[in-house]
N, C-alpha and C positions, 0 to 999 in steps of 0.2 A: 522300337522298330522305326526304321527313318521311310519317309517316304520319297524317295530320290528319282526321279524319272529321266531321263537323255532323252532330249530334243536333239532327233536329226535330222535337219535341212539340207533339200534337195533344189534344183533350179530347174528338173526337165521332168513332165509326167514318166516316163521313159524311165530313164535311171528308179524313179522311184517305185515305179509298178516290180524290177526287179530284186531293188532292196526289199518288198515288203516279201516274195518270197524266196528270199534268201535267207532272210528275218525267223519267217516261217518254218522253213527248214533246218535253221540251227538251233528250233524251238525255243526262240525269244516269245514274250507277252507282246503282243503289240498290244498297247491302251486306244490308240487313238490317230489317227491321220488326218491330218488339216490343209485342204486343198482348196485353191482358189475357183476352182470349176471342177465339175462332175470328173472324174476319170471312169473311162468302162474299165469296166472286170475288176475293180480294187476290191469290191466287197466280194468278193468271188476268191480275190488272191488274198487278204486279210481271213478269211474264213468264217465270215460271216454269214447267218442263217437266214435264209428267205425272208422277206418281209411280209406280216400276215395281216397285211393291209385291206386287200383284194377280200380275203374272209369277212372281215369287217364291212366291206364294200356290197358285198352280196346282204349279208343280214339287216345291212340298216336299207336297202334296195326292197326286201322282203318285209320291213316295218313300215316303209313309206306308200308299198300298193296295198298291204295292210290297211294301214290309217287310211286311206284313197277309197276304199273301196266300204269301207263302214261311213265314212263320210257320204259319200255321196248318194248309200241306201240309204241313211239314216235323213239327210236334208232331200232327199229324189221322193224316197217313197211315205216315211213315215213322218214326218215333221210338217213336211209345207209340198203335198203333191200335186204338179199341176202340169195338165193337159196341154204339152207340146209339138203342135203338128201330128196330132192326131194320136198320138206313142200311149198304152197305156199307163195310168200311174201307180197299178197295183203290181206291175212285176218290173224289181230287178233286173235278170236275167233279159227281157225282152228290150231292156232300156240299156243293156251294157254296152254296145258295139257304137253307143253316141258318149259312154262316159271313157271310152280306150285314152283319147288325150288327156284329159284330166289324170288316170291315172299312172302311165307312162313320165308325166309331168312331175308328178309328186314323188314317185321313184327315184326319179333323176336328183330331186331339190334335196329328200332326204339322205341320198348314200354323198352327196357330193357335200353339202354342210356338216354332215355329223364323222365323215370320212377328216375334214379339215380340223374339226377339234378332238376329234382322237387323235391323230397326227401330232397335233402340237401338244396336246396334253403328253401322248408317247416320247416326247422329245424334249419336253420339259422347257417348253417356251413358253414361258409365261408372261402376261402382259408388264411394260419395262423390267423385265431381266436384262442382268449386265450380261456382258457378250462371256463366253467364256474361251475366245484365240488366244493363245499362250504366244504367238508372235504377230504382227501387222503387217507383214510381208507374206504372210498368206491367206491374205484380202487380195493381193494382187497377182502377182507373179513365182511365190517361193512355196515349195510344199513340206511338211513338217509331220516325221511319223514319233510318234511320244511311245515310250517302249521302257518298263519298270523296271529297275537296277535293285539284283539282288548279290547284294559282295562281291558282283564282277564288274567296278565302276571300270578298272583300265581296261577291261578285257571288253569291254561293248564299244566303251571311245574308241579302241584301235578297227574291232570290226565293223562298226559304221561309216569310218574314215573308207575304210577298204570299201564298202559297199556304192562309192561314189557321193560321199553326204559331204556338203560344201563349209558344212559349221557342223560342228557337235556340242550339244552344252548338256551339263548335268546340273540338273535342279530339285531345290528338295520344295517338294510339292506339298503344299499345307491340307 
């Protein structure tokens, strides 16, 4: 089985936002879209599923006032307790409303560090990975939707061309 893919390159977000659901429509694969800056709505018109980034974000949010809050009993009351402005040092509870930024703090440090290496781990950037752009023209100005050729090699080249795509190339993908 070959693995053949068509790179179709585009020159205007526009044009391409409608090849992807034109693409869509005539029920092609699209694999992949390689764009020099964000477009709105692509992952919406690719059909691609929420990101459940946010979920991750709350739970490592919910570890970090976690961890915040056994810290701060554990060194406030039980380890090293001492007599600040008068507060006493046998209760938690009475000492919380002084340890709020501390833990607010560590919330914050935890979803936003562990949010960033699930992210790249999700993404599979791994430290010096080669890049994986199948063109250098869309680092800058060219957009590039990569779309899997199954024994319709002529028949996608002509309906790409139709779709407003300024190069069409078929490539067999290792």
């Amino acid at each position: 089985m070959s693995n053949k893919v068509i790179y179709a390159i585009y020159n205007d977000d526009d044009i391409l936002m409608e090849a992807v659901k034109t693409t869509r429509a005539a029920h092609h694969h699209i694999e992949e879209v390689f764009t020099p800056f964000p477009v709105h709505g692509l992952d919406k018109a690719m059909g691609l599923a929420p990101t459940r980034l946010a979920i991750c974000s709350f739970l490592y949010g919910c570890v970090g006032i976690s961890f915040a809050t056994w810290m701060m009993y554990y060194i406030m009351i039980q380890d090293w307790p001492q007599d600040i402005g008068g507060k006493p040092s046998f209760s938690y509870l009475q000492n919380m409303p002084a340890f709020v930024p501390i833990m607010f703090e560590l919330t914050v440090f935890f979803a936003a560090h562990l949010m960033v290496i699930t992210f790249y781990m999700r993404s599979r950037l791994w430290p010096f990975k080669q890049a994986e752009n199948p063109d250098v023209r869309t680092t800058d100005d060219h957009f590039l939707m990569e779309v899997a050729v199954r024994d319709n090699e002529a028949e996608l080249v002509s309906f790409f061309q139709s779709t407003g795509a300024i190069e069409v190339k078929v490539i067999d993908k290792h």
